[in-house]
C-alpha positions as CSV (number, residue, x, y, z in Angstrom):
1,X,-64.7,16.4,41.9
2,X,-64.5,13.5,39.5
3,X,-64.2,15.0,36.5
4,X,-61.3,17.0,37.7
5,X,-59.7,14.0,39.2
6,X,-60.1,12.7,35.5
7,X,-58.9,15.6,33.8
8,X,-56.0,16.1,36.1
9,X,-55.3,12.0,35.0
10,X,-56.0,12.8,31.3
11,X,-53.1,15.9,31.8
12,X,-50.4,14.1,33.7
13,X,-51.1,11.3,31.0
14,X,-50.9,13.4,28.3
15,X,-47.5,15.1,29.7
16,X,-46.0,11.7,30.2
17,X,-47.2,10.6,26.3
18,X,-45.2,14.1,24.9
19,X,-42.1,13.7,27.3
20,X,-42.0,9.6,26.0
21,X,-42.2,10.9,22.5
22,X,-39.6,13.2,23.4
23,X,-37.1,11.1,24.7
24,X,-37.7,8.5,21.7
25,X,-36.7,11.5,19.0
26,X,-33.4,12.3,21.6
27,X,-32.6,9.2,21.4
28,X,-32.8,8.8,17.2
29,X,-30.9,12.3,17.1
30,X,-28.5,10.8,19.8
31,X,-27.7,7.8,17.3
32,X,-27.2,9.8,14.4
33,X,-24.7,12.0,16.2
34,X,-22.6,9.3,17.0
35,X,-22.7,7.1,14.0
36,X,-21.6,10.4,11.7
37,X,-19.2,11.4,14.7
38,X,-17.6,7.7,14.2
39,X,-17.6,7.4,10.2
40,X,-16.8,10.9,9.6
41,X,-13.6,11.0,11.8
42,X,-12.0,8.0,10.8
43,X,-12.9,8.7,6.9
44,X,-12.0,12.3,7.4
45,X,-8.9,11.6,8.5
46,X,-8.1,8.8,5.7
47,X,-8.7,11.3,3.1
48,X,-6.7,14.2,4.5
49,X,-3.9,11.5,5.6
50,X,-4.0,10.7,1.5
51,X,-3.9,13.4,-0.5
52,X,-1.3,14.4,-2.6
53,X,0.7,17.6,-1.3
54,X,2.4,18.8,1.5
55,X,1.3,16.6,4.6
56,X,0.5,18.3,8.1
57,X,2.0,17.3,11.2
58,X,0.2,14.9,12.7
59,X,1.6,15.8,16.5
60,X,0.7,19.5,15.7
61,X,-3.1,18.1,15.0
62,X,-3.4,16.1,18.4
63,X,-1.9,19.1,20.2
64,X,-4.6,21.5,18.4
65,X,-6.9,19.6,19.0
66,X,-6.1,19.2,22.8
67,X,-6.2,23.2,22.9
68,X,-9.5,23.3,21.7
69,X,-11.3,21.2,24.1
70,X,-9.3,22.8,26.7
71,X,-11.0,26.4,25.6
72,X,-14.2,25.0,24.4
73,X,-14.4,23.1,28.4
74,X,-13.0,26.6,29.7
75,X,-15.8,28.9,28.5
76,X,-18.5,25.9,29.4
77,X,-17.2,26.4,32.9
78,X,-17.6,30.1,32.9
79,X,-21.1,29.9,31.7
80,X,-21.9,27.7,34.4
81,X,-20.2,30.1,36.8
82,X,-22.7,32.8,34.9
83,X,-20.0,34.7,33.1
84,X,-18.3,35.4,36.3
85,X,-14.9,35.7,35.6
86,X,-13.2,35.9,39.3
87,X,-15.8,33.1,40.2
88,X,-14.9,31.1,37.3
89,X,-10.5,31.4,37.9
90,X,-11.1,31.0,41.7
91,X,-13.1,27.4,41.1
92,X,-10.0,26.0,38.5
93,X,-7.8,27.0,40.8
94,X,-9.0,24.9,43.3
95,X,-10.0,21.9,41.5
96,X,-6.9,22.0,39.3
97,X,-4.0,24.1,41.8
98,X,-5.2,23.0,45.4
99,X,-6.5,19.6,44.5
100,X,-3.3,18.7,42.7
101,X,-3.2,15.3,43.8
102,X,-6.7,14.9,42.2
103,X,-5.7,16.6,39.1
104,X,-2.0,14.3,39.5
105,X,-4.3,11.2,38.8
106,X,-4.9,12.2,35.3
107,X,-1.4,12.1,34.1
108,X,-1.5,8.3,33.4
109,X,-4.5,8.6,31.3
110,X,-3.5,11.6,29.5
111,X,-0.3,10.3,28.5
112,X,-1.8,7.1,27.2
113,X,-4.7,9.7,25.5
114,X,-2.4,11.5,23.7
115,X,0.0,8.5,23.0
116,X,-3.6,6.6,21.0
117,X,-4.8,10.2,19.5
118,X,-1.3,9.9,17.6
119,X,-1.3,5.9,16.7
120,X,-4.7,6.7,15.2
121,X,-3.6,9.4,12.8
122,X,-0.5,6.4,12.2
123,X,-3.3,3.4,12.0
124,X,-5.3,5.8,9.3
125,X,-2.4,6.7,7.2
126,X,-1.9,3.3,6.8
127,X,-4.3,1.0,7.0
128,X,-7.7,1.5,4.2
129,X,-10.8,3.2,6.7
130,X,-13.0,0.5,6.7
131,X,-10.4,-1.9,8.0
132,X,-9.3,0.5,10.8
133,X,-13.0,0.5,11.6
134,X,-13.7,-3.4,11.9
135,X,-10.1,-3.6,14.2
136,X,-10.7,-1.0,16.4
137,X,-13.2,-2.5,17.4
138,X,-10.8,-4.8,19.9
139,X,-10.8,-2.2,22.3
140,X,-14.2,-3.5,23.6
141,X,-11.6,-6.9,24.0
142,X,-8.8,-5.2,25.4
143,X,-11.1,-3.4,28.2
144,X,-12.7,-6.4,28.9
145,X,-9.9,-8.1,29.7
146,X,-8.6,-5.3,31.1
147,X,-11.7,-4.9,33.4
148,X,-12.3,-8.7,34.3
149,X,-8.2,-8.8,35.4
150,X,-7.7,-5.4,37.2
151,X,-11.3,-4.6,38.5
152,X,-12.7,-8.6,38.9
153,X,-15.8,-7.9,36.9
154,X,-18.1,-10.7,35.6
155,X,-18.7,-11.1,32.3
156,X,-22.2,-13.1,30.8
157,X,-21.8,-15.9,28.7
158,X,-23.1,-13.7,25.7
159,X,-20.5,-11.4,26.2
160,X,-17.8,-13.7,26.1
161,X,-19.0,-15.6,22.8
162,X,-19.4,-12.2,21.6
163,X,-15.6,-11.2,22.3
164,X,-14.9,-14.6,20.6
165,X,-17.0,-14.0,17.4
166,X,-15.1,-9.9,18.1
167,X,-11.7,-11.8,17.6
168,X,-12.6,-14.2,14.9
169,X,-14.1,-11.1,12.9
170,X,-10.9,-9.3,13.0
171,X,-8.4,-11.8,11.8
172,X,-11.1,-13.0,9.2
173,X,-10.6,-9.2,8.0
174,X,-6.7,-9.2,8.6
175,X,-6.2,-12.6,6.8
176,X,-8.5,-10.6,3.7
177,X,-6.4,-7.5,4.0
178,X,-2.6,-9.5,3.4
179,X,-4.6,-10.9,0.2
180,X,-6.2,-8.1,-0.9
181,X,-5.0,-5.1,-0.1
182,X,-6.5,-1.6,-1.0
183,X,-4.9,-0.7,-4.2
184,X,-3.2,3.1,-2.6
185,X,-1.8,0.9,0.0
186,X,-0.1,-1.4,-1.7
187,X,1.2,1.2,-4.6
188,X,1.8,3.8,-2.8
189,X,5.4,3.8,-1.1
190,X,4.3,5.9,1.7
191,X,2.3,3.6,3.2
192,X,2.7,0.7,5.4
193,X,0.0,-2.0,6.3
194,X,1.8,-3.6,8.6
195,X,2.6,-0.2,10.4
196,X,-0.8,1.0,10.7
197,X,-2.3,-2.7,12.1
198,X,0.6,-2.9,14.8
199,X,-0.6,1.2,15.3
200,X,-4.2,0.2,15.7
201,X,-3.6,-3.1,18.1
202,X,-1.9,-0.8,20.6
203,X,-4.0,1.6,20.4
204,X,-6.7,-0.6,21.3
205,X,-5.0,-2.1,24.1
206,X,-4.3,1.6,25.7
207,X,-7.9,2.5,24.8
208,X,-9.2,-0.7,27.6
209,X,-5.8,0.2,30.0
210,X,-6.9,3.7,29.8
211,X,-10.6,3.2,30.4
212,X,-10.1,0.7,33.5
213,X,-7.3,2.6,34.7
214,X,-10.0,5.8,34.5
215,X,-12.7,3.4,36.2
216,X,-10.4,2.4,39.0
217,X,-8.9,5.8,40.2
218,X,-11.5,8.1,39.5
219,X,-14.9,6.0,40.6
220,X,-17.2,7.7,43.0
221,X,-15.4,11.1,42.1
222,X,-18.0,14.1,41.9
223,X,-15.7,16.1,40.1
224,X,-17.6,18.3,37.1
225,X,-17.1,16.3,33.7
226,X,-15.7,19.9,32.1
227,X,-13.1,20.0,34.9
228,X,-11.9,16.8,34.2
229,X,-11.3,17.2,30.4
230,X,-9.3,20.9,31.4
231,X,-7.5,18.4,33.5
232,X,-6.7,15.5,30.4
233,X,-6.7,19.1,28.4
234,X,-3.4,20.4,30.2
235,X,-1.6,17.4,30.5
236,X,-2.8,16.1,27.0
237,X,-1.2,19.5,25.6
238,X,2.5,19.0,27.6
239,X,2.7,15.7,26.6
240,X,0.9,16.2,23.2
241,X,4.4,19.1,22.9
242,X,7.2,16.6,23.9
243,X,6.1,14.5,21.6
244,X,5.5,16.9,18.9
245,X,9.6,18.5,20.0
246,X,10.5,14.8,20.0
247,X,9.2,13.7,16.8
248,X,9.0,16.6,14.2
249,X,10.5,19.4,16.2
250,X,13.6,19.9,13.6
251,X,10.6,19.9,10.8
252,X,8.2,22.0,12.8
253,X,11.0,24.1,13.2
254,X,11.6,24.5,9.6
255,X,8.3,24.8,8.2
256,X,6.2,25.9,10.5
257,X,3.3,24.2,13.5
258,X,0.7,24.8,10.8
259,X,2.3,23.6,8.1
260,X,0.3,21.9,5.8
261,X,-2.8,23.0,7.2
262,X,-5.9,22.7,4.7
263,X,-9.7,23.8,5.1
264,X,-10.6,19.9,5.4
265,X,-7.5,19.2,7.9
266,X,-9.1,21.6,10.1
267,X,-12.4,20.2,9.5
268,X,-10.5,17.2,11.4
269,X,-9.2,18.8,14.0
270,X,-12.4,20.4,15.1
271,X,-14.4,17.1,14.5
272,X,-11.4,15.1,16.7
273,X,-12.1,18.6,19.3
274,X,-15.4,18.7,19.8
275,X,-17.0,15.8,18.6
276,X,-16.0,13.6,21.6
277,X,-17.5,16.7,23.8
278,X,-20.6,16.6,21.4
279,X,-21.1,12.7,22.1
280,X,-20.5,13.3,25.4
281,X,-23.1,15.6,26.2
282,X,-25.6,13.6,23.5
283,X,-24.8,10.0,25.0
284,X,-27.0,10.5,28.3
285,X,-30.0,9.9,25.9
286,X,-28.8,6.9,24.3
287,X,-29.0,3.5,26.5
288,X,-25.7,0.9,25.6
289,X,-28.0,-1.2,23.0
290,X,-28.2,1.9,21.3
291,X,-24.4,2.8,21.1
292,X,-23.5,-0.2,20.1
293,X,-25.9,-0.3,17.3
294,X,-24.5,3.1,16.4
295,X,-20.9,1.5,16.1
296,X,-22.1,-1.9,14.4
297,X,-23.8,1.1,11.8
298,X,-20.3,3.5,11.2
299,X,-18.2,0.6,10.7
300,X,-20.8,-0.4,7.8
301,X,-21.3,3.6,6.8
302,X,-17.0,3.6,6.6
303,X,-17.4,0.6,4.4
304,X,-20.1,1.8,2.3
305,X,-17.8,5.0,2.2
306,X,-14.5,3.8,1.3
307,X,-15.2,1.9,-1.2
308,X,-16.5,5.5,-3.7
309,X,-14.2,7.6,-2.2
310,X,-10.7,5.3,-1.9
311,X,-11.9,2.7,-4.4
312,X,-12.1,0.0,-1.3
313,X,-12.6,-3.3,-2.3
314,X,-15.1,-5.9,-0.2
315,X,-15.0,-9.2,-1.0
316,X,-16.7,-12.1,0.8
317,X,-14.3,-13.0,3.2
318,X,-14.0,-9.0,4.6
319,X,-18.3,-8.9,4.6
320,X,-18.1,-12.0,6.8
321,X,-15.1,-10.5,8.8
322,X,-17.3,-7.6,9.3
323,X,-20.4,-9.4,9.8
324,X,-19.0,-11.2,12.8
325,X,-17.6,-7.9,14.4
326,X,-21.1,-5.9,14.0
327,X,-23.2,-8.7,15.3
328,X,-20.0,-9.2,18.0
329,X,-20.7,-5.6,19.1
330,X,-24.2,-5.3,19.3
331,X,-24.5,-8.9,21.4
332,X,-21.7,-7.4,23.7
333,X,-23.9,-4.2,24.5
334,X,-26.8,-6.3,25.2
335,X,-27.8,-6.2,29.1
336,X,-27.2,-9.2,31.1
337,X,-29.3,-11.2,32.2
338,X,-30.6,-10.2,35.8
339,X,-28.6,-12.6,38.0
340,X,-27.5,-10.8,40.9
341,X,-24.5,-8.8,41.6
342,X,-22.4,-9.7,38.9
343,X,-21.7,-6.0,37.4
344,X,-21.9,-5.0,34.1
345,X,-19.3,-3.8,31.3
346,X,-20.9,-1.9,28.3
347,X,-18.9,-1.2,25.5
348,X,-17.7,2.3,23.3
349,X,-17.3,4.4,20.9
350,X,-14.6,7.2,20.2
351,X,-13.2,9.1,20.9
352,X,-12.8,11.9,22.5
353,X,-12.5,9.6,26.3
354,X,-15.4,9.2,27.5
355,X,-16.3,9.4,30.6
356,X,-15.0,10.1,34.2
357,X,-16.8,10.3,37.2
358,X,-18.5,7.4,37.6
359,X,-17.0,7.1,34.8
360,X,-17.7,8.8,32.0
361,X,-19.4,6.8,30.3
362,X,-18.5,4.9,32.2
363,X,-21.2,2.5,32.4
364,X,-20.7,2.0,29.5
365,X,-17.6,3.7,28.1
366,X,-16.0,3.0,30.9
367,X,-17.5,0.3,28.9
368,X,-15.0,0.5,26.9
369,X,-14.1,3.5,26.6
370,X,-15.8,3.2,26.4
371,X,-17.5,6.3,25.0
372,X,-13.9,8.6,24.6
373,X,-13.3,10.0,24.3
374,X,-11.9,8.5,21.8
375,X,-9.6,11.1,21.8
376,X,-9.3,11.5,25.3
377,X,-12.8,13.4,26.5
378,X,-14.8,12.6,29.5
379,X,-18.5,12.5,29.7
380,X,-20.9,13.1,32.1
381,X,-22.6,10.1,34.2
382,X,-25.2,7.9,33.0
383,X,-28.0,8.9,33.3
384,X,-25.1,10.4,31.5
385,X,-19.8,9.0,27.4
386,X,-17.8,11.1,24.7
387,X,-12.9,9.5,22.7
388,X,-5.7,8.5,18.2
């Protein structure tokens, strides 16, 4: 009887050794995912936003890409309803049709979604990749404040030097940039500095609106995380279309919705599509630390980047700039110290939008947006975040 109370012991130890080991490699693949989800979009898009030739629509990209993760949520919701295709319409209808007042809250976040999905494409046209990397970063700021003012969280002391060292980091970078600015910036008449930083401050301030906003009316919902992004999906496409009509639609008219379209522009699209559902559904592995180191990483991948493939130059003052912003980043997603009841505020990554329920990501995108979707996708709960 011992010795199978021992070996029974030895088994369930054994099991728990393989799952630990498991986890740890999930959790490695989980970071690698999101740092080349992070570089590669914003570097992506820098080079297709630069080449010489006829220039795609960005308004007809945000709107393909909104189709896409419309589908892609669409056919994940009929494999879950087993291929059944009657089960599958008679569930949207309901969560989308007879819930519309459910489905109604999403129109505020959609709108600003789609609003930030096209600032991005303007921040990136303008501004060199590595830049746009470090100051995006103030979206952790902006939902910070955002969450201390509108939800009355408490922040740690860490969190708040971190914010300060966040800020200092990005006008070190800015007061670089007006000295020293990447040479196909400042030659190129096409391109605007100061454009793409006013792009990428309010796109960071809707990115922490959106992402409290998202915590605030959606909290405690048990909605599925693929309903919610058909939901974003539908109202992200309609609005993505006005503003398409509204701000090429005489252009669009004349040349076409895929005009301009390239093998590498729809490499964009489909890493702007499905990479905020690809973090999404990777994130539940990886704990805040982790996502924050993945950020501090891409913004120094970007750099690393830019600099063979759009001759970026760093200096001393931009390293510093940076260095500040990394370390700000990493301190931020550092848990607080257990003190009692004071709740906690993780920070993001792109994207796609992050997370919903609970909030996507909530506990940390929500964090600041905290993983969205950068882009506008929700992710599933913690335990379970995906984000222009």
């Amino acid at each position: 009887m011992a010795g199978g109370n021992h070996s029974q012991a030895g088994e369930e130890k054994a099991a728990s050794r393989s799952q630990s080991e498991a986890n740890k490699k999930l959790k490695y693949i989980s970071l690698a995912v999101l740092v080349v989800q992070n570089a590669s979009l914003i570097l992506s898009i820098r080079y297709v936003r630069t080449l010489p030739g006829d220039r795609f629509f960005a308004t007809s990209a945000v709107v393909m890409a909104e189709v896409l993760k419309v589908l892609t949520c669409l056919l994940i919701i009929l494999l879950q309803k087993r291929c059944s295709v009657k089960e599958t319409v008679l569930f949207l209808v309901d969560s989308i049709v007879f819930q519309y007042k459910d489905t109604l809250k999403l129109a505020v976040p959609s709108l600003i979604y789609t609003l930030q999905n096209n600032l991005q494409y303007v921040a990136i046209s303008n501004l060199p990749a590595a830049t746009f990397q470090v100051t995006y970063q103030l979206k952790i700021l902006t939902t910070a404040l955002f969450s201390v003012m509108m939800l009355r969280k408490s922040l740690s002391r860490v969190q708040w030097v971190s914010l300060l060292l966040l800020f200092a980091g990005v006008a070190i970078v800015q007061v670089q940039q007006e000295g020293n600015k990447e040479v196909s910036v400042s030659n190129s008449s096409n391109q605007n500095y100061t454009v793409g930083l006013v792009a990428v401050v309010i796109s960071c301030m809707s990115s922490g609106f959106a992402g409290v906003y998202f915590e605030k009316i959606l909290k405690g919902s048990s909605a599925s995380v693929w309903v919610r992004n058909v939901q974003l999906g539908i109202f992200g496409t309609a609005l993505g279309m006005l503003g398409l009509w509204w701000n090429d639609g005489a252009a669009i008219a004349k040349h076409g919705f895929l005009f301009g379209y390239t093998d590498m522009v729809w490499c964009v699209i489909f890493n702007q599509a499905f990479g905020g559902l690809l973090v999404a559904v990777v994130v539940k592995y990886a704990d805040n630390i982790l996502k924050g180191f993945a950020t501090s990483f891409s913004i120094v991948v970007s750099t690393v980047m830019s600099i063979y493939l759009f001759g970026f130059h760093v200096d001393l003052l931009f390293t510093a700039g940076a260095g500040l912003v990394i370390g700000a980043v990493y301190m931020y997603s550092l848990p607080k110290a257990a003190s009692g009841g004071s709740s906690s505020l993780s920070s993001s990554s792109s994207s796609s939008a992050s997370s919903s329920l609970p909030r996507t990501d909530r506990g940390a995108e929500m964090e600041a947006f905290l993983p969205k979707a950068e882009g506008g996708v929700l992710s599933p709960p913690p335990a379970v975040h995906i984000t222009a």
